[in-house]
C-alpha positions as CSV (number, residue, x, y, z in Angstrom):
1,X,64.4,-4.4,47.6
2,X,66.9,-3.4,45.0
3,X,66.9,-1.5,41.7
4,X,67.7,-4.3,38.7
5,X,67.6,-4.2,35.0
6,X,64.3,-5.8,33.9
7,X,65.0,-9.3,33.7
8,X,64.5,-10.9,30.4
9,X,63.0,-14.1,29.5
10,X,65.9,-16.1,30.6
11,X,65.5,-15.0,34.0
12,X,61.8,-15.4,34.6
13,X,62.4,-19.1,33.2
14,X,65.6,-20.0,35.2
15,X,67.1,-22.1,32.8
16,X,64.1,-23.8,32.1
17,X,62.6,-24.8,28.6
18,X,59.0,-22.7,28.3
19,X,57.4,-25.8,28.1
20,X,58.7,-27.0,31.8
21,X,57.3,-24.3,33.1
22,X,54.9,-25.6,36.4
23,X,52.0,-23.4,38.4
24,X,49.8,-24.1,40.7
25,X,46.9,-22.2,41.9
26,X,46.0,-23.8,45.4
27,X,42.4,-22.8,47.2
28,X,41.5,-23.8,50.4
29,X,37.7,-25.4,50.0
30,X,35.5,-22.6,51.8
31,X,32.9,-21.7,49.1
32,X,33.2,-19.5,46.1
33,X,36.5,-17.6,45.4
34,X,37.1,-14.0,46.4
35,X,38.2,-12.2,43.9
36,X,41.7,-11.8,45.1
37,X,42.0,-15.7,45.0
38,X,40.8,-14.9,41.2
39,X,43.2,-12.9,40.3
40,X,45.8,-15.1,41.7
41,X,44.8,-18.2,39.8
42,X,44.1,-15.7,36.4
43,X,48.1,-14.8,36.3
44,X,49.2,-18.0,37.5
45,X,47.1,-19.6,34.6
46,X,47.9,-16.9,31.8
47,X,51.7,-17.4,32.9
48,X,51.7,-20.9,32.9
49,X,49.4,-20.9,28.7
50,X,51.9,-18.6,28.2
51,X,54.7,-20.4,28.2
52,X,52.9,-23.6,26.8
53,X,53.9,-24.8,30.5
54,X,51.1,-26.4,33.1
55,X,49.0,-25.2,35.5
56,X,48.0,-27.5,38.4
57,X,45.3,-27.4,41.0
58,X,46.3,-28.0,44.4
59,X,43.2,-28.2,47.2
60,X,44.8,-26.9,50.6
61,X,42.1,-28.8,53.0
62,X,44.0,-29.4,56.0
63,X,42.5,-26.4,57.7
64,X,39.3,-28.3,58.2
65,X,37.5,-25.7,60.4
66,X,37.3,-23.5,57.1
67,X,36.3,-25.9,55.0
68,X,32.9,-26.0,53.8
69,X,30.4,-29.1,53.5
70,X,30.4,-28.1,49.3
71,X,33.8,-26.2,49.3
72,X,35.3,-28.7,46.8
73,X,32.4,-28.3,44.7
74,X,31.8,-25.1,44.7
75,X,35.7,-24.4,44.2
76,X,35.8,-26.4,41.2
77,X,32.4,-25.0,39.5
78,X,34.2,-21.5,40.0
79,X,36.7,-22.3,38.0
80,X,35.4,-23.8,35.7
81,X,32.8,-20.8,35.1
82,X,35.3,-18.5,34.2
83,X,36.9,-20.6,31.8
84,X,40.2,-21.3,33.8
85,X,41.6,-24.8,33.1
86,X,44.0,-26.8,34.8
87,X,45.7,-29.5,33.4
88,X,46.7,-31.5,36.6
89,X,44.4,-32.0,40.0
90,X,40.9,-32.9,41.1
91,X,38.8,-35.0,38.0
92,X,42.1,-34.8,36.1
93,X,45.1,-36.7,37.9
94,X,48.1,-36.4,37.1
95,X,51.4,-38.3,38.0
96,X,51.8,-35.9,41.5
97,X,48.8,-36.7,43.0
98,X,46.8,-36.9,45.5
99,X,46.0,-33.0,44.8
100,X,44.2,-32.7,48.0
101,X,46.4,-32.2,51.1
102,X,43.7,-34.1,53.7
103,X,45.1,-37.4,51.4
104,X,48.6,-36.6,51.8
105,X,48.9,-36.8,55.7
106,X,51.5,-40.4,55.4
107,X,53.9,-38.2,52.5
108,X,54.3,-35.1,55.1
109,X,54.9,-37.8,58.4
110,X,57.5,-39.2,56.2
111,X,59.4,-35.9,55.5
112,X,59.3,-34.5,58.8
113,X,60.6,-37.4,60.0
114,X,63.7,-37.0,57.5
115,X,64.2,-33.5,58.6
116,X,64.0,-34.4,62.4
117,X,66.4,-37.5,61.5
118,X,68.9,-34.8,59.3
119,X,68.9,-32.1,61.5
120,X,67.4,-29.6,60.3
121,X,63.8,-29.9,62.4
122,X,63.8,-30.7,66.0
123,X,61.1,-31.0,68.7
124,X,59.9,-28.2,71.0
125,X,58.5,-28.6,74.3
126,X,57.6,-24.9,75.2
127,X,54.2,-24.5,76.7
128,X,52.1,-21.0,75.4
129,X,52.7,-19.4,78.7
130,X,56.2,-19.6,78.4
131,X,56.6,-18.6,74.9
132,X,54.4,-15.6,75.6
133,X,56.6,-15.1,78.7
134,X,59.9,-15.0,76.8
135,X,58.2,-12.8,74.1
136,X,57.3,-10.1,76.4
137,X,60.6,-10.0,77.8
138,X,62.0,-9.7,74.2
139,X,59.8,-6.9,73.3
140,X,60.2,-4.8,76.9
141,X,63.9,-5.3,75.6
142,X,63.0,-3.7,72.5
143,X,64.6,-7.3,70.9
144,X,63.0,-9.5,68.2
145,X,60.0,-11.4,69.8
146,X,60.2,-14.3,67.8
147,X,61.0,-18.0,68.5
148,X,64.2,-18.0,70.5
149,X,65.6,-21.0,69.7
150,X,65.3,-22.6,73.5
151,X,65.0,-25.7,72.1
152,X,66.9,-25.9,69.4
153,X,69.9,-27.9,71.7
154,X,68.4,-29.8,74.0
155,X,70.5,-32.9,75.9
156,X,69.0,-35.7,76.5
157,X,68.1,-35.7,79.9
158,X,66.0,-32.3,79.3
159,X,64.2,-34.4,76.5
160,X,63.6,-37.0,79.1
161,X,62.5,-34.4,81.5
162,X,60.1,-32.5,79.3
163,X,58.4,-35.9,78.2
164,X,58.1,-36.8,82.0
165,X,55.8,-33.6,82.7
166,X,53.9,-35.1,79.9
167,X,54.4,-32.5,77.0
168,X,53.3,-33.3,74.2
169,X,55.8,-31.4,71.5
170,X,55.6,-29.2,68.1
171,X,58.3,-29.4,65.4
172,X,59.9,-26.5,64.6
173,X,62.6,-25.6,61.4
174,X,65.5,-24.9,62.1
175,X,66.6,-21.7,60.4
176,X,70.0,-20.8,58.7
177,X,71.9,-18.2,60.4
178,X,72.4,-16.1,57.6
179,X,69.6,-13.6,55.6
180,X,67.6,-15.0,53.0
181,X,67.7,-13.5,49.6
182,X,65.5,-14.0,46.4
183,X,65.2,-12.4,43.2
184,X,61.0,-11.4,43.6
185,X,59.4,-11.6,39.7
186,X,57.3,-8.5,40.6
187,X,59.1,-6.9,43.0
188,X,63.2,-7.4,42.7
189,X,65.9,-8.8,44.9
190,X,64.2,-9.2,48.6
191,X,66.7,-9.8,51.3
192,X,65.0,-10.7,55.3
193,X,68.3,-11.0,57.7
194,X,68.5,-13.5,60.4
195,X,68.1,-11.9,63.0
196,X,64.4,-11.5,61.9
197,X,63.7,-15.0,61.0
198,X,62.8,-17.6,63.9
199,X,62.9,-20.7,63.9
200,X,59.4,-22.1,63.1
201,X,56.7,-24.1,64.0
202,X,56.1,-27.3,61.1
203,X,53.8,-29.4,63.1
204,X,51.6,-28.7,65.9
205,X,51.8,-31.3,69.1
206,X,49.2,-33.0,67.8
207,X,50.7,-34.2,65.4
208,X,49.1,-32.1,62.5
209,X,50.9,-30.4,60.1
210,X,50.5,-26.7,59.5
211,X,50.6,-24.9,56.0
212,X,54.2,-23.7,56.1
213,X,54.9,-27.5,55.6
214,X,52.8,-29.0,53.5
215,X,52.5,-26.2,51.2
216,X,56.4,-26.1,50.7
217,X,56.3,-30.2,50.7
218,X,53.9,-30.1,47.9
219,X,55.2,-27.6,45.7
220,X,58.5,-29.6,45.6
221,X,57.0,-33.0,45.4
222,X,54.6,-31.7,42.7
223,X,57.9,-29.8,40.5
224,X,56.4,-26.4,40.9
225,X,58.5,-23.6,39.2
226,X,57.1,-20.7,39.8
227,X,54.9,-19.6,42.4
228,X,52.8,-16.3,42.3
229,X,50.8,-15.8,45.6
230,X,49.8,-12.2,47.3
231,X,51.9,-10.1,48.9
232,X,50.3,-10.5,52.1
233,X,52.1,-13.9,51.9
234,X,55.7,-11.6,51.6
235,X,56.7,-12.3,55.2
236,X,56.2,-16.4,55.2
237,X,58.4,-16.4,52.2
238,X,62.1,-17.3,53.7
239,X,60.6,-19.4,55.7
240,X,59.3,-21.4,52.5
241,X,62.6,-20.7,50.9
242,X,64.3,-22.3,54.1
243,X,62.0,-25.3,53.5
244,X,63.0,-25.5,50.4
245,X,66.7,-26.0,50.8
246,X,66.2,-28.1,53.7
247,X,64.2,-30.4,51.3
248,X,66.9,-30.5,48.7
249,X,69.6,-31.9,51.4
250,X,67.5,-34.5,52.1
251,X,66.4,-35.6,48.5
252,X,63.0,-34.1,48.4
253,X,61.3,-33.0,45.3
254,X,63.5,-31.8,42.4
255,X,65.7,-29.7,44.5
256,X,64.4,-26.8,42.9
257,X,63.5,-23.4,44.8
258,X,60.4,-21.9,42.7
259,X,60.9,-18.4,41.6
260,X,58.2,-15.9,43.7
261,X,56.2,-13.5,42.5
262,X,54.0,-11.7,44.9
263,X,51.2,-10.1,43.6
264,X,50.0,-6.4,44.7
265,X,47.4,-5.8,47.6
266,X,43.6,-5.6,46.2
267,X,41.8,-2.6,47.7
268,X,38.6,-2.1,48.6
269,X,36.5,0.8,50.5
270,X,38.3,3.3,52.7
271,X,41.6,2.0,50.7
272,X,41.4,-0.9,53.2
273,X,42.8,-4.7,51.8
274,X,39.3,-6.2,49.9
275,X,37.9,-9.3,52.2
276,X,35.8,-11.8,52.0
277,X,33.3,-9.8,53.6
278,X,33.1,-6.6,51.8
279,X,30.1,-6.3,49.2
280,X,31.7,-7.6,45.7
281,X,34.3,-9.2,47.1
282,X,32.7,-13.0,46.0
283,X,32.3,-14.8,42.7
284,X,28.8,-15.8,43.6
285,X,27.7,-12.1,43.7
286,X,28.9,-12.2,40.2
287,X,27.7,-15.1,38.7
288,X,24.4,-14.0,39.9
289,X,24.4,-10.6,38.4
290,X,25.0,-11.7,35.4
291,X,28.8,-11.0,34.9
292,X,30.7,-12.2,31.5
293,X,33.1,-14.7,32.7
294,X,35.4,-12.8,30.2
295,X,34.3,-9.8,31.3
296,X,35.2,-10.1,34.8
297,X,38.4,-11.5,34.2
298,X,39.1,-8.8,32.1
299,X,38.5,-6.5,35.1
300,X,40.9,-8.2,37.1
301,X,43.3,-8.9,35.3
302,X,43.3,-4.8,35.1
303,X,44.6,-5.1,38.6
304,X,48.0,-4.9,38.5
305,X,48.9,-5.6,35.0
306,X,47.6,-4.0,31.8
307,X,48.1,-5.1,27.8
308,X,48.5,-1.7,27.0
309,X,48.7,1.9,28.2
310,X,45.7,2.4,26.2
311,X,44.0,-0.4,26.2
312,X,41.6,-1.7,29.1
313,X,39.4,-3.9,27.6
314,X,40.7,-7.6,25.9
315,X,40.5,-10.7,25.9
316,X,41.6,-14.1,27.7
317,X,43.2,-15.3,24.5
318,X,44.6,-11.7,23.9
319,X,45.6,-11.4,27.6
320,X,47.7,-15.6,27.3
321,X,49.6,-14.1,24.6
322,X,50.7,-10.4,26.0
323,X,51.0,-11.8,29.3
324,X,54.3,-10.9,31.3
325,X,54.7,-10.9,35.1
326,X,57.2,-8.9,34.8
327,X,54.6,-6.3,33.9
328,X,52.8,-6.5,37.1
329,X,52.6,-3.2,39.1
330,X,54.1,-4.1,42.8
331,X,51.8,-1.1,44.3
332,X,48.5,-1.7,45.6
333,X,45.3,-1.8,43.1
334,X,41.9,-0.5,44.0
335,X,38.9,-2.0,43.3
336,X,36.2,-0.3,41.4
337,X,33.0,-1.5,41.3
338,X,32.2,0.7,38.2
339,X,35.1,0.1,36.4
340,X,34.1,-3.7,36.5
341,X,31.1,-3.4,35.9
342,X,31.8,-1.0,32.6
343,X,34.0,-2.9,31.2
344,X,31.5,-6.1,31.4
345,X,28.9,-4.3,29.4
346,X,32.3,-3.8,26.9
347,X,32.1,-7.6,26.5
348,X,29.0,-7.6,26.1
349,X,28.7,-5.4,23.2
350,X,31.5,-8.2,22.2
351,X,29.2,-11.0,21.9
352,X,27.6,-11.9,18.9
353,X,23.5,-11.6,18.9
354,X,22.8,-15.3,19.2
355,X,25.0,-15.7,21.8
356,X,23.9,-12.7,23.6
357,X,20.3,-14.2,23.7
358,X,21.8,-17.2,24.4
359,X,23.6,-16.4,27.4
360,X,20.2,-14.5,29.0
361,X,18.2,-17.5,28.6
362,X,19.4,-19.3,32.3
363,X,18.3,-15.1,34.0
364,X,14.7,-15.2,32.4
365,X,14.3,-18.7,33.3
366,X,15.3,-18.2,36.4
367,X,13.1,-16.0,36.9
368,X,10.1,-17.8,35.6
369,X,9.6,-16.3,32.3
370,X,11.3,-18.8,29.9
371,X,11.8,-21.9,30.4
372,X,15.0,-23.8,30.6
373,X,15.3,-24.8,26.6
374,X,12.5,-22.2,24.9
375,X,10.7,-22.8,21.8
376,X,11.1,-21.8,19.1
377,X,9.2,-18.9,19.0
378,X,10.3,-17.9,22.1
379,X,14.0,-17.6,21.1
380,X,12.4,-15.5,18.0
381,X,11.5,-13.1,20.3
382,X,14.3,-12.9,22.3
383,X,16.4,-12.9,19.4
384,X,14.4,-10.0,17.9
385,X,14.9,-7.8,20.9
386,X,18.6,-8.2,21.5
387,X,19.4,-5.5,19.7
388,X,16.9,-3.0,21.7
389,X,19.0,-3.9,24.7
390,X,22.1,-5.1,24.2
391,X,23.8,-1.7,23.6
392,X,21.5,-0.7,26.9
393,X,22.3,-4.0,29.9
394,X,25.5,-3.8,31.5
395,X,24.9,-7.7,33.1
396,X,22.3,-10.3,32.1
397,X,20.5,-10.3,34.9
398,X,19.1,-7.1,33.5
399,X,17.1,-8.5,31.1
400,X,14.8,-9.6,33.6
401,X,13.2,-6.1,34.0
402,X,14.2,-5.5,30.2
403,X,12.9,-7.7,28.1
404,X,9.8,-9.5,31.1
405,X,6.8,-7.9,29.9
406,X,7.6,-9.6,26.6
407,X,7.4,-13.0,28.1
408,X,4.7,-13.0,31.1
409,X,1.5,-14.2,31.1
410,X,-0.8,-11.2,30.9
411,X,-2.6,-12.8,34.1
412,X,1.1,-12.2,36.3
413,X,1.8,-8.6,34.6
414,X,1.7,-5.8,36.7
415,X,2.3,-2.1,37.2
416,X,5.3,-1.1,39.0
417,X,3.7,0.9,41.7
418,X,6.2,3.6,41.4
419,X,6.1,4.0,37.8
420,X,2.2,4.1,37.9
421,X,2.5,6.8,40.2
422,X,4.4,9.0,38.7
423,X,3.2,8.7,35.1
424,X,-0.1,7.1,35.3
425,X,-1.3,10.6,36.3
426,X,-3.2,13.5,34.7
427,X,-3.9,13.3,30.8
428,X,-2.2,9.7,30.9
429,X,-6.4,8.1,30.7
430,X,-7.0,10.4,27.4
431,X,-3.0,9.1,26.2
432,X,-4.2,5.3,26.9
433,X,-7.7,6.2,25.2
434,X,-6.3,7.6,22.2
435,X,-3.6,5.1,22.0
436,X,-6.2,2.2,21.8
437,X,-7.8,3.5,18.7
438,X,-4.6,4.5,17.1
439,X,-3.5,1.1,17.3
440,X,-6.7,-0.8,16.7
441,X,-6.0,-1.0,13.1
442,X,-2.5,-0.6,12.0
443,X,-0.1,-2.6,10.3
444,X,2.0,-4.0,13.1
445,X,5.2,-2.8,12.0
446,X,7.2,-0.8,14.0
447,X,7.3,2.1,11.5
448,X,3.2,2.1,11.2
449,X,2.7,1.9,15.1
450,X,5.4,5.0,15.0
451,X,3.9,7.2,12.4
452,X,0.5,6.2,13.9
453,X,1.0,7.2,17.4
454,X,2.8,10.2,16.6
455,X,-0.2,11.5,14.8
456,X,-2.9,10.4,17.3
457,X,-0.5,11.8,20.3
458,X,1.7,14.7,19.5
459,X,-0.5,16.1,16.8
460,X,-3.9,15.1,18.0
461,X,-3.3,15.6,21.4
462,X,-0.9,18.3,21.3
463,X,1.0,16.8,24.0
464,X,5.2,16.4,23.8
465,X,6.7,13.2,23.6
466,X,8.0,12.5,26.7
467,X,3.9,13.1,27.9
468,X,2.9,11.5,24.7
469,X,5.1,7.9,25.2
470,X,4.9,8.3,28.5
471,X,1.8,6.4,29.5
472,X,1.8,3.8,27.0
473,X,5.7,2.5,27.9
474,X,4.4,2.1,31.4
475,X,0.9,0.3,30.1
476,X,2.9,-2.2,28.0
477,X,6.3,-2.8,29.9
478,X,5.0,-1.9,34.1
479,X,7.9,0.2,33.9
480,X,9.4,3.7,33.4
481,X,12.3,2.3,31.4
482,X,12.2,-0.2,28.6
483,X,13.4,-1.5,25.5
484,X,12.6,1.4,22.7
485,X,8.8,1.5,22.8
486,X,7.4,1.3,19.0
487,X,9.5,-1.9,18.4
488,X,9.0,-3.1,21.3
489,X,5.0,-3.1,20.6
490,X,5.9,-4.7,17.6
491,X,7.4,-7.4,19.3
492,X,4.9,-7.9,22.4
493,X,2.2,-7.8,19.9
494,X,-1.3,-6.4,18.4
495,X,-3.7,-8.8,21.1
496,X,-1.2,-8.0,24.3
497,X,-0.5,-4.4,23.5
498,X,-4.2,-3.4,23.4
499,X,-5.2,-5.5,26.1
500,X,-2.5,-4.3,28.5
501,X,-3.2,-0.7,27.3
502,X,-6.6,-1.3,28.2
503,X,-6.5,-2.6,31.1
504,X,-4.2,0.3,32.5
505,X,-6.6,2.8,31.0
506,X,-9.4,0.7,33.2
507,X,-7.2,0.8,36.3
508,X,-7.6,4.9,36.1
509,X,-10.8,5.0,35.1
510,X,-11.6,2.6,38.7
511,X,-9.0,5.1,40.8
């Protein structure tokens, strides 16, 4: 890697018009995206707006141990939750299709057998045991222990010979002998030298091909321009190149080499690359925390790239237009959990009241408490108490414990066991007592409940308010933390608030 001058616009586009600008983001079926995956198909998709170019959606399937029953599915519903579209690919078409690799097999028989035919693939009869043979050799040498090219001239009789023993062979690309050099979008001008760079394997001896062919293949066939993938992927990347060239001598695709842009490393715990398995590491998790698809994207977006020094919290629209890979940060980005989840509640303080109770509706229903489409005086309700919590949630699936009490049946509420323990306690039967009467007769307003308890509690009782408030949050809400307490007795109402204070009250009175 070399020190350049920042490249301009001209030379992020290559000579192309914005508009021909061509991404794809390209998922292999397993279940929900990780969020590295995310992040990947976020800058390939804000490039690709961007420009006004495309963005296409490419399902790599051929790895069919990996591949889920529901992959597809659930790939697809990922996408679009967080609001990513793609103009080319599964339910849309295009004129490159099919956009699934399993229904490509006959289009990547056909170019092997054009690079076998030009030269530049041939067959390779090693067996494992002498590959790993040779490679031990290599590396007790202290040499390369790559693919050493015993195949790559092979007369006829040793063809014959091979195919006598029965060996079934691989196809392997022949490599230029010369280093590879290409100008990286993130990272500048990467060269690998030759002597680093085997020869490698295209198709496996049974015939099937492996992803450093058909994801090459496709990308040309399909016009790709630009190709931003994780650095991880660094390594694989003259190989593609190679691919690339070798597909352009034999007139497939557009002749075209996509520009690269490897995106940096996503860490998690212990600074240690994020995986599948870590905790947070899954869109599902997400989804059912109750995450702002903007919010979330936001987030990781944040990874790498930023709109402004100052500036963490956007959005999408605001994010197409500022967008420039070559902004992107090559070093590593970590992965905080807190930071996410912050600058969710940020878009959630975003969101308009209507569609903030909106957007909780699936979480209580879920959860029992509403159902799917609530009536109308239901969504009054909910509507009313959006602004007790929507400065105080930082993801929707909050508002279960938040805003519950307002919504079950006084036959399912209960006492958190916890709270009842530790507040339900001394003077709290005298608190409920006093509360009952307090109450009995007051405008149900929240100002009259207010001025009403304070009187009956703090100056009757003598108690302070946290002693005071105490007992009759709990009573009303089973919990030690709620909504503000005198409009939230407003909104639970006069019939539900005295029967659930006196029904804790009882509860004492039985202990």
């Amino acid at each position: 890697m070399t020190d350049r001058p920042a490249p301009t616009d001209d030379d992020v586009l290559g000579g192309l018009e914005p508009n021909q600008v061509r991404l794809r983001f390209a998922p292999s079926p397993t279940g929900y995206l990780h969020v590295g995956n995310i992040r990947t198909a976020l800058f390939a998709w804000a490039f690709a707006r961007h420009y006004g170019g495309k963005l296409v959606l490419r399902i790599e399937d051929t790895d069919v141990a990996r591949n889920t029953p529901d992959g597809l599915s659930f790939t697809l519903e990922s996408l679009r939750w967080l609001g990513i579209d793609w103009d080319e690919g599964p339910e849309k078409g295009g004129d490159f299709g099919p956009y699934q690799q399993t229904e490509r097999m006959d289009i990547y028989a056909d170019v092997v057998a054009k690079l076998l035919a030009a030269g530049r693939a041939y067959h390779c009869y090693c067996s494992q045991e002498e590959l790993e043979q040779r490679r031990e050799a290599a590396r007790t040498a202290g040499q390369h222990s790559g693919y050493d090219g015993h195949c790559r001239t092979l007369t006829e009789e040793q063809v014959k010979a091979y195919a006598d023993e029965g060996r079934r062979p691989v196809v392997r690309l022949r490599m230029p002998d010369r280093p590879i050099v290409f100008d990286d979008l993130v990272r500048g001008e990467i060269t690998f030298l030759p002597e680093n760079l085997s020869d490698y394997v295209l198709v496996r001896a049974n015939g099937y091909p492996l992803y450093p062919l058909v994801n090459p293949v496709d990308d040309a066939l399909m016009e790709i321009t630009h190709v931003l993938r994780g650095e991880d992927l660094l390594p694989s990347t003259p190989r593609q190149v190679a691919l690339y060239e070798a597909l352009a001598e034999i007139g497939v695709g557009s002749g075209r080499t996509p520009r690269f842009g490897h995106l940096p490393f996503v860490m998690g715990e212990g600074n240690k690359k994020l995986s599948k398995r870590d905790p947070g590491s899954g869109l599902g998790e997400y989804m059912q925390r109750g995450f702002l698809p903007e919010g979330l994207l936001n987030y990781l977006a944040l990874l790498g790239w930023s709109i402004a020094d100052d500036r963490d919290v956007f959005t999408t629209a605001e994010m197409i237009e500022a967008f420039d890979i070559r902004k992107v940060n090559s070093n590593a980005a970590r992965f905080d959990p807190k930071k996410c989840e912050a600058i969710n509640a940020a878009h959630m303080r975003m969101l308009a009241p209507e569609e903030f109770g909106s957007r909780m509706v699936p979480f209580l229903a879920k959860a029992g408490l509403l159902p799917a489409e609530p009536s109308a005086d239901q969504r009054a309700v909910l509507q009313a108490a959006v602004p007790l919590v929507q400065e105080r949630m930082n993801t929707l699936s909050e508002s279960v414990d938040m805003l519950g009490f307002l919504f079950v049946d006084d036959a399912a509420f209960s006492v958190d066991p916890d709270a009842a323990a530790k507040v339900l306690t001394g003077d709290a039967g005298a608190v409920l007592e006093a509360s009952v009467k307090a109450l009995a007769d007051v405008d149900w307003t929240t100002e009259a409940i207010e001025a009403s308890l304070r009187t009956s509690l703090i100056e009757g009782l003598g108690l302070k308010p946290k002693n005071a408030f105490g007992p009759v949050r709990v009573a009303i809400s089973g919990r030690r933390i709620s909504p503000p307490l005198f409009e939230s007795l407003e909104l639970l109402g006069r019939e539900k608030a005295l029967h659930r204070l006196e029904q804790a009250r009882a509860s004492l009175l039985a202990d």
